[in-house]
N, C-alpha and C positions, 0 to 999 in steps of 0.2 A: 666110398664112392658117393656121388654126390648125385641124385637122381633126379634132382629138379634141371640142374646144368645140362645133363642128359636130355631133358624136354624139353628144355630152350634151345639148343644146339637143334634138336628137329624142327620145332619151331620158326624160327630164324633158315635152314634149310629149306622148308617148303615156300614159306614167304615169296626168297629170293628166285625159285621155280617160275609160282605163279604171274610175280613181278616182271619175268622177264619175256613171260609170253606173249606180251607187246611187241618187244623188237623181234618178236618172229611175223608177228601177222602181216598180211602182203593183202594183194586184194581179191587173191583167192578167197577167204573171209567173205568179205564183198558179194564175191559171183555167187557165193553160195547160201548165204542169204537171199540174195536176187531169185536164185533158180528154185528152194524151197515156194517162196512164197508164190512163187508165178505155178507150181504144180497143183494140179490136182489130186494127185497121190498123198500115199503116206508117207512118213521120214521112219525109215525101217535101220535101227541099232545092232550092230554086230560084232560082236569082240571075243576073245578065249580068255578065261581064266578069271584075273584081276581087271582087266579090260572091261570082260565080258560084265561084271560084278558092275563095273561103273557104267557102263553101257544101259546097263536097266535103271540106272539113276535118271542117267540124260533122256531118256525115252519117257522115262515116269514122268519127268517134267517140261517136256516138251508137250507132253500131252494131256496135261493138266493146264498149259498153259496158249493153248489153242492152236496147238501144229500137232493134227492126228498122228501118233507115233507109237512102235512096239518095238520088245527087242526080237531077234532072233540067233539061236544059238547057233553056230556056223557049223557042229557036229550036227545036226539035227537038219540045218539048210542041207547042208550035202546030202542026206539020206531020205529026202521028200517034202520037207519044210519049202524050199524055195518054191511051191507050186503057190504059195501064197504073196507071191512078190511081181506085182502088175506091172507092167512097162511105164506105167506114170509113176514106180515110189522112185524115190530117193534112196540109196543107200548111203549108209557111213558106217565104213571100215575101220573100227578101231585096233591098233597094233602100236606098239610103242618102237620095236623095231621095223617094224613095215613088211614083217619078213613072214610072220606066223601060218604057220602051214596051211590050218584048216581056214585059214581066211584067205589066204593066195587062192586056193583054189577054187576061191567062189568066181573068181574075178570074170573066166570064161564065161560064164554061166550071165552074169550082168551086162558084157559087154552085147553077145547077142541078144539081151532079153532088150536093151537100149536104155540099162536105167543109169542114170546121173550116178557118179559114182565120187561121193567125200570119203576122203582118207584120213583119219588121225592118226599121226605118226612122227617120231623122234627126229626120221632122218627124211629128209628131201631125196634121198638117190636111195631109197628103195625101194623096193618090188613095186607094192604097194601105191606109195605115193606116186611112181611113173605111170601107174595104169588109173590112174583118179583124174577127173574132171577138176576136181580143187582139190589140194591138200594144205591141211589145217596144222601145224605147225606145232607140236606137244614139246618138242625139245628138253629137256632138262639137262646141268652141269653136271649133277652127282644126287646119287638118291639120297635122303637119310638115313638110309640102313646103312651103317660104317661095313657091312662087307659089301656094299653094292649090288646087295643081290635082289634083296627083298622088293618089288614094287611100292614105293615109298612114295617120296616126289615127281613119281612120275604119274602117278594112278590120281594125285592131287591137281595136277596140271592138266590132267585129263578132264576132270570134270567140272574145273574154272573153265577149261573151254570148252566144253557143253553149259556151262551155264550162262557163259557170254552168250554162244548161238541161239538161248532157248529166250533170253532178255534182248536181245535184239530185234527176234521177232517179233517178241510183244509189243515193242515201240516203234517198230514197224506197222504193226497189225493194230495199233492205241489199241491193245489188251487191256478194259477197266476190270475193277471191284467185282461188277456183276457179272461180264463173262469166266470171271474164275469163280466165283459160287455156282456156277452152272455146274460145274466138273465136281464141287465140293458139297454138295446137296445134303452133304450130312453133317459139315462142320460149322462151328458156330457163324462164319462169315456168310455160310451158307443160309442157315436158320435167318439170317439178320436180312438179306439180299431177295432171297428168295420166298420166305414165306410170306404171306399175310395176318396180319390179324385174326382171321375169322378162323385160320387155320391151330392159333394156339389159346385164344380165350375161352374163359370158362363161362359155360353157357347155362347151366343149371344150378340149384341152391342158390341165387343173387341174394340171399339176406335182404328181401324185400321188407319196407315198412311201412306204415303210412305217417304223415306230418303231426299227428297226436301221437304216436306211440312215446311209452315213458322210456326213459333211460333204460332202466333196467331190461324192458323189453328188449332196447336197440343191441344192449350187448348181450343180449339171448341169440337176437339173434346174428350177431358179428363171430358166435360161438357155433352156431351150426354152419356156418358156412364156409369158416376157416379161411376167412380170405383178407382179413383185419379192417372188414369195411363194412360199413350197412347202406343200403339204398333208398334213399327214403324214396318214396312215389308224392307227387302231389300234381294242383290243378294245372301250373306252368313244366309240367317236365321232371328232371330228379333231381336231388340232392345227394350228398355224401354225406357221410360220418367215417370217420375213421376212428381207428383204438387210441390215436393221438386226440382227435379233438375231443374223446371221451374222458380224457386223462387230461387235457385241458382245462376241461369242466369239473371236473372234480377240483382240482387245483384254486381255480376261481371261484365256486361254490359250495364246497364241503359238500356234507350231507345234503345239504340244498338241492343239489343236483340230480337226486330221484325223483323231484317233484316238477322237473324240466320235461319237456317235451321234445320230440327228434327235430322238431322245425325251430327249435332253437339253441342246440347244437351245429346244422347243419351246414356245411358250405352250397348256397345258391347256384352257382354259375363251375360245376365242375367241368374239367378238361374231358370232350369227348370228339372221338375218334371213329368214322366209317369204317365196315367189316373188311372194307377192300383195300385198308391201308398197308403199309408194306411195314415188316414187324422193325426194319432199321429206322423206317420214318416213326414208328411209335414209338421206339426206344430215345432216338434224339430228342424225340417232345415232351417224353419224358425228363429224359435229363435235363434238360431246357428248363423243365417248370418244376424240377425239386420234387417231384413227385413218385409214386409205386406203383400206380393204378390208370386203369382211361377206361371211362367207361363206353360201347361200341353200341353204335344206334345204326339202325339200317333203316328207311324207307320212315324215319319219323318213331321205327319204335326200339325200346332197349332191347338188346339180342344179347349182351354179354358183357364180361369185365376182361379187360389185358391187363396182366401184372408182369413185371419185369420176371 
């Protein structure tokens, strides 16, 4: 048996799903985009089973991506959960037959509460899609599970269109960079977008020195500070040294180079940076200028060091 054929054959099956859920879209799509974005509510997810499983997908990233959204399970809706469902949400019904029990019988319950009501669903003529405002067109030929059983290509096609709805509104709504690190505050795009400078530079031990200090000194102190930099102080402002330019000098003057001074090592005119910068604009200026370090002045005076 040949096992790879076997995952190309699904492969190539779900493809042809997703591919084709073009020629289902109509412009219920459309209205329901229009009618999302025009609500004040939320976009409330609902599905049984494998549905349901994708359901929390499309919810996850509808709401990470600036259309407030949660799932709810439709066992739980029917048993108290729906007290959480305001006349302004949106609903979308997911069901791949249109038919599924515990989701049919929300329907009552949506129609008098007045909420918009999206269907995800296979078939156009059932339950489901007849009682929706728009329905969203999942369709599939044949799953990949060769008994047909398994939610395969259809649970795939399900969440190509959640992800179409969920990018459509972004480009609807010009969703940038920053409004998604608002939602991601903890990941790196987040750290880049949202923090500042003053919030990750190091503010204490600066490996301070003054413009006579000898060599030796300066990598005493680039050694307590751990940061591979020394700061010299002088009458116009700071200088730098780094563990490079101290290795440069060794290079150019042998032993010679103990008998150097920090202020002639030193680079004059280093790259420096207000505390209020934004840590993506320090990271570009960084990369920009070949560089590991910026030093951050505030109000005229040294407050700290940003390293990548």
């Amino acid at each position: 048996m040949d096992y790879t054929e076997i995952a190309k054959r699904v492969f190539a099956i779900e493809a042809q799903a997703v591919a084709q859920l073009g020629e289902w879209l109509d412009e219920s799509f459309s209205e329901a985009v229009g009618r999302i974005l025009s609500s004040s509510g939320r976009v409330i997810i609902c599905g049984m089973g494998k549905s349901g499983i994708v359901g929390k997908k499309i919810a996850a990233t509808l709401a990470s991506t600036g259309t407030p959204s949660f799932f709810m399970h439709p066992g739980e809706a029917y048993h108290g959960d729906l007290g959480m469902v305001t006349p302004d949400d949106i609903f979308i019904a997911i069901s791949n037959s249109g038919e599924t029990d515990e989701v049919v019988k929300l329907i009552p319950f949506l129609k008098n509460n007045g909420n918009y009501l999206i269907a995800m669903t296979g078939s156009s003529n059932s339950t489901l899609a007849k009682a929706s405002e728009a329905h969203l067109n999942i369709r599939v030929k044949e799953e990949a599970c060769p008994l047909q059983l398994a939610p395969t290509s259809s649970t795939t096609a399900t969440m190509a269109m959640g992800d179409a709805l969920a990018v459509t509104l972004m480009k609807a709504r010009d969703f940038q960079p920053e409004h998604f690190a608002r939602f991601h505050p903890g990941g790196s795009l987040g750290r880049r977008l949202l923090s500042r400078v003053e919030d990750e530079m190091i503010k204490s031990d600066l490996s301070m020195v003054g413009e006579e200090a000898k060599v030796l000194d300066v990598i005493h102190a680039m050694t307590r500070g751990s940061m591979g930099l020394a700061i010299v102080e002088h009458p116009k402002g700071w200088g730098v040294i780094t563990d490079g330019d101290v290795r440069r000098a060794i290079e150019r003057h042998g032993a010679d180079v103990f008998i150097k001074c920090a202020a002639d090592l030193m680079s004059r005119d280093p790259v420096m940076v207000s505390a209020g910068t934004r840590v993506e604009d320090a990271l570009m200026l960084m990369e920009k200028r070949g560089i590991t370090s910026l030093l951050v002045v505030e109000d005229e005076k040294l407050v700290g060091v940003f390293k990548k």
